[in-house]
C-alpha positions as CSV (number, residue, x, y, z in Angstrom):
1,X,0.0,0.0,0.0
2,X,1.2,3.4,-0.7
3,X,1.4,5.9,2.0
4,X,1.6,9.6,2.4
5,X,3.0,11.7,5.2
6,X,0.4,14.0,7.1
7,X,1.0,15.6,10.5
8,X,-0.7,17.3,13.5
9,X,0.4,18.6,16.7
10,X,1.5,15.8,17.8
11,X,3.8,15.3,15.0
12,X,4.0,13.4,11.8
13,X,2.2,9.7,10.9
14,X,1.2,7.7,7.4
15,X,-1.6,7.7,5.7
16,X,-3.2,5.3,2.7
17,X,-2.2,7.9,0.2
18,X,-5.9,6.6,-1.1
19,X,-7.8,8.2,1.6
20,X,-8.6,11.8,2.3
21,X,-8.5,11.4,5.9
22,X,-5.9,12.8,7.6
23,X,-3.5,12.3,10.5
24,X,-6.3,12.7,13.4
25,X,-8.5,10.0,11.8
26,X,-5.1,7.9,11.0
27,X,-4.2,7.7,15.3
28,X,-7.8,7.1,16.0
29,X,-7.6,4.2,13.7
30,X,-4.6,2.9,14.8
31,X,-5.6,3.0,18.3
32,X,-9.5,2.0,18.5
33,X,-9.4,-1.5,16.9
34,X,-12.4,-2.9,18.7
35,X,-15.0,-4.4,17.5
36,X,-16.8,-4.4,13.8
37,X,-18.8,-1.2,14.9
38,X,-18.6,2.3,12.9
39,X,-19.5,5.8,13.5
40,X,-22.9,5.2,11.5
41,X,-23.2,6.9,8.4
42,X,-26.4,8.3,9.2
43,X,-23.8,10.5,11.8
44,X,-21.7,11.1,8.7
45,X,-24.2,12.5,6.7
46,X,-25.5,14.8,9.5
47,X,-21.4,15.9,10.0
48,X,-22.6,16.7,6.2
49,X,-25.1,18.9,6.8
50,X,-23.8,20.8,9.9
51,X,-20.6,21.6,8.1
52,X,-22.6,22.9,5.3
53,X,-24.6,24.9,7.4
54,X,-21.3,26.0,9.2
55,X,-19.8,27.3,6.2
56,X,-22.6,29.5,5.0
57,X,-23.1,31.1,8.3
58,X,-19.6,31.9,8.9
59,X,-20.0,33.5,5.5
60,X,-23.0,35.2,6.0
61,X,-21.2,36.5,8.8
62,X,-18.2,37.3,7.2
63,X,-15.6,34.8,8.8
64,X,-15.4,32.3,5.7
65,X,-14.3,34.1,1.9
66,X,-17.2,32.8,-0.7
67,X,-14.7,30.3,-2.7
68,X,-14.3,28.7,0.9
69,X,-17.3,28.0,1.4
70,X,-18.2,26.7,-1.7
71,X,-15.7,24.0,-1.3
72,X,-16.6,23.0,1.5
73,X,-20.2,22.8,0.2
74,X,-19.0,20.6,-3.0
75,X,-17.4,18.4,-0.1
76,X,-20.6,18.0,1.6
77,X,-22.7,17.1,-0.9
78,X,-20.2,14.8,-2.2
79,X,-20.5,12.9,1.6
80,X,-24.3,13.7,1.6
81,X,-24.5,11.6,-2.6
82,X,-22.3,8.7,-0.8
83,X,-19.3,9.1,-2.9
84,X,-17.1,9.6,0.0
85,X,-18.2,6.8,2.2
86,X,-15.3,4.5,2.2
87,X,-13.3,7.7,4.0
88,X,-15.0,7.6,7.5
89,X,-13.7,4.2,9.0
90,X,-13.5,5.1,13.1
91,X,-14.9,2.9,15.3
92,X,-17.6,3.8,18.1
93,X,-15.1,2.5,21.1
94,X,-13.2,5.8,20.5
95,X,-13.4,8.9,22.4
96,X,-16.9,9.1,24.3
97,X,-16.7,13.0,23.2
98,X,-16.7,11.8,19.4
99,X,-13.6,14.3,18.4
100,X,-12.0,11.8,16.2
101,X,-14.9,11.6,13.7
102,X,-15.2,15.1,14.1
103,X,-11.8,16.0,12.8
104,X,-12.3,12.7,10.4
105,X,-15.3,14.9,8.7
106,X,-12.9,17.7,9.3
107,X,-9.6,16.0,7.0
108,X,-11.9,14.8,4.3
109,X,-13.4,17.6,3.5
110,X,-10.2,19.8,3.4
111,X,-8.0,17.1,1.7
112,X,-10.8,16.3,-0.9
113,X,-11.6,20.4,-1.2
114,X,-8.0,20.9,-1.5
115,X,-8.0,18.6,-4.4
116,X,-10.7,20.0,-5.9
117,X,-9.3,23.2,-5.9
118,X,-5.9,22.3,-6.9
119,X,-4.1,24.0,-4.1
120,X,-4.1,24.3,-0.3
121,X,-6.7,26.1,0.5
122,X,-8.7,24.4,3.6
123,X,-7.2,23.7,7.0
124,X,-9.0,20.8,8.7
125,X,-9.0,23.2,12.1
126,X,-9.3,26.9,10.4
127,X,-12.1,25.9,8.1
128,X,-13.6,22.9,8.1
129,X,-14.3,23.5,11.9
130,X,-14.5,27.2,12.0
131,X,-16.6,28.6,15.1
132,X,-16.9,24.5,16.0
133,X,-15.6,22.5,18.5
134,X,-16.1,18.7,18.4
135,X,-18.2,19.1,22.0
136,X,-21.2,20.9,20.1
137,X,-20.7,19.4,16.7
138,X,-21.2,15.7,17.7
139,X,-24.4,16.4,19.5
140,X,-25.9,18.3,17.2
141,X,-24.7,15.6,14.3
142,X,-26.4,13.2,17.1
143,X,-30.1,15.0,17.3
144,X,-29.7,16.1,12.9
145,X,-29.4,12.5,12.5
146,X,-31.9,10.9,15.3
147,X,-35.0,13.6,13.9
148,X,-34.2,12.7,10.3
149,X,-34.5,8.7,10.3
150,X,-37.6,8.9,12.9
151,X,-39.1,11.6,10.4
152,X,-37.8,9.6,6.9
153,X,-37.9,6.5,7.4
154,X,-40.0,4.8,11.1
155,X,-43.0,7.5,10.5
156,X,-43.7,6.7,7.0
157,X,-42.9,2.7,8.3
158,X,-45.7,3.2,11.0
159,X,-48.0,4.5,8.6
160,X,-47.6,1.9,6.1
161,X,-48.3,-0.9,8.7
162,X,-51.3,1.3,9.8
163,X,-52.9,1.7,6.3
164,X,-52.8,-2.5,5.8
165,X,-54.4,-2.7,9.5
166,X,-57.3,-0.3,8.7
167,X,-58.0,-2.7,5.5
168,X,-57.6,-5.7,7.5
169,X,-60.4,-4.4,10.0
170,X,-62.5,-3.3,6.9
171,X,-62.0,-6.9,4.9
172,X,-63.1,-8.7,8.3
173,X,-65.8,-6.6,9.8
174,X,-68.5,-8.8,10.9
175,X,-66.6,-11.8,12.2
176,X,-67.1,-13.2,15.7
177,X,-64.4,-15.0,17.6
178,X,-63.6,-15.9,20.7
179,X,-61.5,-13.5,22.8
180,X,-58.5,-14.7,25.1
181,X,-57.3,-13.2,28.7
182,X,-54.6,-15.2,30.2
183,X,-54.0,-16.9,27.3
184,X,-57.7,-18.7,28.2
185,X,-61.1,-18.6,26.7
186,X,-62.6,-15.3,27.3
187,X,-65.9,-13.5,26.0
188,X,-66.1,-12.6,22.2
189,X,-64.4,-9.7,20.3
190,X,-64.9,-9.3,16.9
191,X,-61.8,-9.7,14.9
192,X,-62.1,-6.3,13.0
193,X,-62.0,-5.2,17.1
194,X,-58.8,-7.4,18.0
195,X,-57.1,-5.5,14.9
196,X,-58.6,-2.2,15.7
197,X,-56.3,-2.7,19.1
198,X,-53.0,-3.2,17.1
199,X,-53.7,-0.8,14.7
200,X,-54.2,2.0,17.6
201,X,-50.8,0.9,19.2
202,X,-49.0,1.9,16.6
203,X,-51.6,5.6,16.2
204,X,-50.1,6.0,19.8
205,X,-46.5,5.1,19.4
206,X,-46.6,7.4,16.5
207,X,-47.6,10.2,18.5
208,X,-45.1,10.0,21.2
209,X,-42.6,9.8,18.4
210,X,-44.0,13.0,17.3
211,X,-43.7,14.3,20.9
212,X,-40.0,13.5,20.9
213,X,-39.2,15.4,18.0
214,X,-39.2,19.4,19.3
215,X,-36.3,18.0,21.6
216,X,-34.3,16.5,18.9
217,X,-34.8,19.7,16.7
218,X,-32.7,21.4,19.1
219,X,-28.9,22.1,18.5
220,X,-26.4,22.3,20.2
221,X,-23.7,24.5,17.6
222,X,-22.9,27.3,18.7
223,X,-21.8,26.3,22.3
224,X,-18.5,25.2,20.9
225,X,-16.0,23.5,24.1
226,X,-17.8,24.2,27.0
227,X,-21.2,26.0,26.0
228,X,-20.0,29.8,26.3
229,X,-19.5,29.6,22.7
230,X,-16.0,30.9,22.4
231,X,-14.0,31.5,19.2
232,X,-18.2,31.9,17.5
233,X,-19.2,34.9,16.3
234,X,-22.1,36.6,17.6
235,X,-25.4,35.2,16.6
236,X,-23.8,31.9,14.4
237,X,-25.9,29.7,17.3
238,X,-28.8,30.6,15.5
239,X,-27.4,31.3,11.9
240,X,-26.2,27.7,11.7
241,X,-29.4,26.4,13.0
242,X,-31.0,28.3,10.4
243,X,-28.8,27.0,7.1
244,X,-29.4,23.5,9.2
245,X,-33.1,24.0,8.4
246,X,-32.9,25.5,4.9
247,X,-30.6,22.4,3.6
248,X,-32.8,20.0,5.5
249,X,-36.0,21.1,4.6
250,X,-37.1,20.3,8.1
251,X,-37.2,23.0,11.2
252,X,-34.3,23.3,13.9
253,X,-33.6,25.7,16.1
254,X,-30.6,26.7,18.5
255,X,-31.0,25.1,21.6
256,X,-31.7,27.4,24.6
257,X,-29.2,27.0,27.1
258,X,-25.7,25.2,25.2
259,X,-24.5,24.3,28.8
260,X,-27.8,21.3,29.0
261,X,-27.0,20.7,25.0
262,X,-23.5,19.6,25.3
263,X,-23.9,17.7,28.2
264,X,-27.6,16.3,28.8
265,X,-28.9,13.4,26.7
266,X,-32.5,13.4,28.2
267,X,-34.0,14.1,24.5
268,X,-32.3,10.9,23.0
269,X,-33.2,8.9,26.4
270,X,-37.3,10.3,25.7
271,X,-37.4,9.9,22.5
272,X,-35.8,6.0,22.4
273,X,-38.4,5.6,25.1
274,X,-41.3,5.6,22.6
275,X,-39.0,3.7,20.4
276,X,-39.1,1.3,23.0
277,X,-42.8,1.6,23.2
278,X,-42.9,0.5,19.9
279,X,-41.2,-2.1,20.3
280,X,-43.0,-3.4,23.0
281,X,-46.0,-2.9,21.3
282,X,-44.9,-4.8,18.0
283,X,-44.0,-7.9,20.0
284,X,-47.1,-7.9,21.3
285,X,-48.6,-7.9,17.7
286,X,-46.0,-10.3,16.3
287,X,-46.9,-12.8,19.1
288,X,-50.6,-12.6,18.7
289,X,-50.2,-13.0,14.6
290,X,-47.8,-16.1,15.5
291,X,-50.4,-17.5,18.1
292,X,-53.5,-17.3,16.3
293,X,-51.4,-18.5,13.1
294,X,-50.1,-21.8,15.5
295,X,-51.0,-25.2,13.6
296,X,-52.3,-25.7,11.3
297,X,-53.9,-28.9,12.8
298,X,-52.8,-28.2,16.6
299,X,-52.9,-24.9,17.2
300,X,-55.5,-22.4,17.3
301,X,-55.4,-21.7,13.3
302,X,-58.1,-18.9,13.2
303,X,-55.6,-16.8,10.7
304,X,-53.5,-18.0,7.8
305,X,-50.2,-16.4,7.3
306,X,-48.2,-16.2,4.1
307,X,-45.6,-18.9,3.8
308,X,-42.6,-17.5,3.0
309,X,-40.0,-20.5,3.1
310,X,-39.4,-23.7,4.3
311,X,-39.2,-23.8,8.1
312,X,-37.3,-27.2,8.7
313,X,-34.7,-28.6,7.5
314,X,-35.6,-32.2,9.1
315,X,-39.5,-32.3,8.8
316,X,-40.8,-31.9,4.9
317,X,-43.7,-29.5,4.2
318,X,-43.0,-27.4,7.6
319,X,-43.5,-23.6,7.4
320,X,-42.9,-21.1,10.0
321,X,-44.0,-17.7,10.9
322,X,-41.0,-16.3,10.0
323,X,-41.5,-12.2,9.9
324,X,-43.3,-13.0,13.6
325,X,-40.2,-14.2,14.9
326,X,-37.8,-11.6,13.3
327,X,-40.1,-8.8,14.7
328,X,-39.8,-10.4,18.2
329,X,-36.0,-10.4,17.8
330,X,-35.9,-6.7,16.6
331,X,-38.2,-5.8,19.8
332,X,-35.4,-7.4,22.1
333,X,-32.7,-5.7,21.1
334,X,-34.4,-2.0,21.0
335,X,-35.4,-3.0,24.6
336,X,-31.6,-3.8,25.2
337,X,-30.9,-0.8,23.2
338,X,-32.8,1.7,25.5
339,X,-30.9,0.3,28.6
340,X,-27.4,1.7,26.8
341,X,-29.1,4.4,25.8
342,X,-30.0,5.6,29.3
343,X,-26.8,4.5,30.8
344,X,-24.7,6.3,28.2
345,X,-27.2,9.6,28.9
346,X,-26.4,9.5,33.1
347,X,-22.9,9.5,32.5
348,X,-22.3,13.8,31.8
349,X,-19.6,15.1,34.1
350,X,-19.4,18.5,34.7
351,X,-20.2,20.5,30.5
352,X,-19.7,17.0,28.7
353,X,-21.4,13.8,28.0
354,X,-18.6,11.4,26.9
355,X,-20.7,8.4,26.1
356,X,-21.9,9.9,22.8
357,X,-21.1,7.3,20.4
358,X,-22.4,4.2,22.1
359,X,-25.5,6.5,22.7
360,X,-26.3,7.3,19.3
361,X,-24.8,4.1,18.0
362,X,-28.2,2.2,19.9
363,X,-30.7,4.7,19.0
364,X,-29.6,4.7,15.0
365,X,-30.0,1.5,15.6
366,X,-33.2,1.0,17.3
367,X,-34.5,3.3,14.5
368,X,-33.3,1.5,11.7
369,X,-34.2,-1.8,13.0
370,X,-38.0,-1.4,13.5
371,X,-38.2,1.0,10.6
372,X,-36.9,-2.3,8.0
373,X,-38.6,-4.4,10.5
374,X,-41.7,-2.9,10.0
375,X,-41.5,-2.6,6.1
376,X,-40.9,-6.7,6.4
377,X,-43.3,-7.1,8.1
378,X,-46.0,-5.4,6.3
379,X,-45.0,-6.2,3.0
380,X,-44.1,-10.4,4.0
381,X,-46.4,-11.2,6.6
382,X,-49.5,-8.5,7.1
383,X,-51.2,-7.7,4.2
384,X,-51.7,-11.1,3.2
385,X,-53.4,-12.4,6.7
386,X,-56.7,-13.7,6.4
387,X,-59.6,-15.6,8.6
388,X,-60.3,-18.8,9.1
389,X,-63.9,-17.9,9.8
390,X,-64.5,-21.4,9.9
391,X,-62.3,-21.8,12.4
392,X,-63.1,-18.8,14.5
393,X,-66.7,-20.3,14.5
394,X,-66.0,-23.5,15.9
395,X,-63.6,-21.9,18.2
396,X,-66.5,-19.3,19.4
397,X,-68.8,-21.5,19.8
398,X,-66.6,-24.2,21.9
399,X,-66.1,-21.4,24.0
400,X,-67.5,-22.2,27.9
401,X,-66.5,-18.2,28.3
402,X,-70.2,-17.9,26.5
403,X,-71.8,-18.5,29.5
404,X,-71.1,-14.9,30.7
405,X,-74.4,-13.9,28.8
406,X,-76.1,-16.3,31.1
407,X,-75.4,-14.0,34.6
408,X,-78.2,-11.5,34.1
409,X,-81.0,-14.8,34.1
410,X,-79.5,-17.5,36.2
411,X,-76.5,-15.4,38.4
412,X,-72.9,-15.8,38.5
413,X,-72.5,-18.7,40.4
414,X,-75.3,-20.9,39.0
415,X,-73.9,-19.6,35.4
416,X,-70.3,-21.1,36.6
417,X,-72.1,-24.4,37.7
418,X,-72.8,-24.6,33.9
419,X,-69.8,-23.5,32.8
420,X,-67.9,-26.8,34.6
421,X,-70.4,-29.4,34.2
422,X,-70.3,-28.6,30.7
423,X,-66.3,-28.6,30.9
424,X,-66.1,-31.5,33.3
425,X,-68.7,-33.7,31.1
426,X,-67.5,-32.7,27.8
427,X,-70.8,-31.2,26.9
428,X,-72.4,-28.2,25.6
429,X,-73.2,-25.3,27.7
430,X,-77.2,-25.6,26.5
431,X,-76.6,-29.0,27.5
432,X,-75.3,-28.6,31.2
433,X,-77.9,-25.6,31.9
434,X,-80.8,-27.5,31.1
435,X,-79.4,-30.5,32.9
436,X,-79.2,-28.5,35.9
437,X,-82.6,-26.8,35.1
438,X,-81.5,-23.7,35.0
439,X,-83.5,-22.7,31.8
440,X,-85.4,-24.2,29.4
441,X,-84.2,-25.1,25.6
442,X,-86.5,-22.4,24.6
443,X,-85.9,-19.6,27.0
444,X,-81.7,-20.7,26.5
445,X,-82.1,-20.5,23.0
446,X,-83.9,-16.6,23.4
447,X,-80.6,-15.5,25.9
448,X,-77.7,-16.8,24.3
449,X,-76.5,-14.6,21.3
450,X,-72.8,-15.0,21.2
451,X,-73.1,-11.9,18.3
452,X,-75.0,-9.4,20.9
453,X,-71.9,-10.1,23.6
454,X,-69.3,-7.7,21.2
């Protein structure tokens, strides 16, 4: 491999004479190899963006000459079009402050500006970071990032499952079945209503996504080391915030008070917490689709599923419900997530957090998981579910849970007499309450209307 020299402060070190990084990135490489994990390029792309919007506020207010700043724009939007991507390989386990893939933004878009412009014209430091510091750059790249993939990519997920749930409640209005508590027989629920329930889960994890956003809209830049905003000129706090908006398209603002921005993580540690909702509520949905899926001969069978694939490798014909289980795993490890999340959020001391990549490592994470997991399981699994209204039927009417209609003529306890005798004999419940002359075959027959108990 062919090398070239670059140097910093602490003196001079090799670099792939390929890459544009430079000799910061180079020592964080060298030092940091643990693990597989990177700096996420969602992370990247928001360095993108803030460096962008860095460079035309420090113009605007007259610290960065025009030709400057316009190559460190063509940089950017190199980084944010992917071009650049193999030239950002630091790990997470690096600094907790995240200065390394700060300055790694920083090198690449000097060396690669430089090139452009055929001289030296961009200092990593000077220009690339002018009025930054890596202690309000990180978090801001942190909360650009978070608000974008919750916006781009888990909302319009959400929605997607939503839309397939209100046809499933529209295709299967009508249809009795029985209802389960304690994984046991319970009184009837129509099945339009059991989908009307995990359709609203997601309506309400979607609106505490919303709520989570304001927080994550608010940026840190501006603060620079410690929050006073040294070495920034008067009023690039909310300048920068403002060319953040304009090349996002989507509305940030300067945060308040810098000194809770660089250190406090409590709007990453709310918002994964409706993440984790979420998750919680899609295992839930995933298990019931798996359970009422279970057989096809022994289980309770009152949906079929799409099949998929082949689910054994031993037992011929076998098929499994596949996107359930995947879902299930997804929801574990955003639950898991949330836990590093919050630990990584309690650990500021004194004006800095420096737990910052693990933190946003998780949430990225947790967002891209459920958003693909979603998407799967929408597109592979939900919108080709359909009753077995047979089976519902036979199920429903099997039911010794029926007898709850009986209360209001014959009272609670001579209605659970019935409910036993029938269980205990193997025998309907019209059956045991006649026996036990209760009512009469005609009079029974006038009560019991499974269809008037939903």
């Amino acid at each position: 491999m062919d090398y070239r020299i670059e140097h910093d402060s602490m003196g001079e070190i090799q670099v792939p004479a390929d890459r544009y990084w430079g000799a910061q990135t180079q020592r964080s490489y060298q030092n940091f190899k643990i693990g597989i994990e990177k700096i996420p390029m969602e992370i990247i792309r928001a360095f993108a963006v803030l460096k962008k919007a860095a460079a035309i506020a420090n113009n605007r207010l007259g610290k960065l000459d025009e030709r400057r700043m316009q190559l460190i724009s063509q940089v950017c939007d190199e980084i944010l079009a992917g071009e650049l991507d193999g030239h950002f390989p630091l790990a997470v386990w690096q600094t907790g402050s995240g200065t390394q893939s700060n300055m790694n933004v920083n090198e690449v878009i000097a060396n690669r500006g430089n090139e452009i412009a055929g001289e030296k014209l961009l200092h990593p430091n000077d220009h690339s970071n002018m009025s930054q510091s890596s202690n309000d750059t990180f978090p801001t790249a942190m909360h650009i990032a978070a608000a974008t993939a919750i916006e781009d990519h888990l909302l319009p997920a959400i929605d997607l499952l939503i839309g397939t749930f209100e046809r499933l409640m529209k295709e299967n209005e009508g249809i009795i079945k029985t209802g389960r508590t304690h994984l046991q027989d319970a009184t009837p629920i129509t099945f339009s209503q059991e989908i009307s329930g995990w359709k609203n889960m997601l309506e309400k994890s979607r609106g505490m996504l919303l709520l989570s956003l304001p927080g994550l809209r608010e940026l840190a830049l501006g603060g620079t080391a410690v929050g006073t905003g040294l070495n920034a000129p008067q009023g690039f706090d909310t300048e920068v915030a403002k060319a953040v908006s304009e090349l996002t398209g989507k509305e940030f603002v300067t945060a308040g008070n810098k000194f809770h921005s660089l250190t406090s993580k409590d709007e990453l540690v709310f918002a994964h917490g409706a993440l984790k909702g979420l998750a919680a509520d899609m295992m839930k949905i995933a298990n019931d689709i798996r359970w009422l899926s279970s057989g096809p001969r022994c289980g309770l069978g009152e949906i079929f599923i799409p099949e998929n694939e082949p689910g054994s490798s031993i037992m011929p014909g076998k098929v499994n419900p596949t996107q359930c289980e995947s879902v299930t795993m997804v929801a574990v490890q955003v639950i898991a997530n949330d836990v590093a999340v919050g630990m990584a959020a309690s650990q500021g001391n004194f004006e800095l957090n420096v737990f910052m990549p693990v933190c946003i490592y998780n949430f990225l994470q947790s967002v891209r998981l459920l958003s693909d997991s979603l998407v799967s399981f929408n597109n592979n699994c939900v919108t080709g579910i359909r009753a077995n209204k047979e089976k519902m039927d036979e199920n429903l009417h099997r039911s010794l849970m029926l007898v709850t209609c009986l209360n209001p003529y014959i009272g609670y306890e001579n209605a659970a007499k019935t409910a036993k005798k029938a269980y205990r004999e193997n025998i309907s419940l019209k059956e045991s309450c006649i026996e036990l002359g209760f009512l009469t075959p005609e009079r029974f027959d006038e009560v019991f209307k499974p269809e008037k108990m939903v």
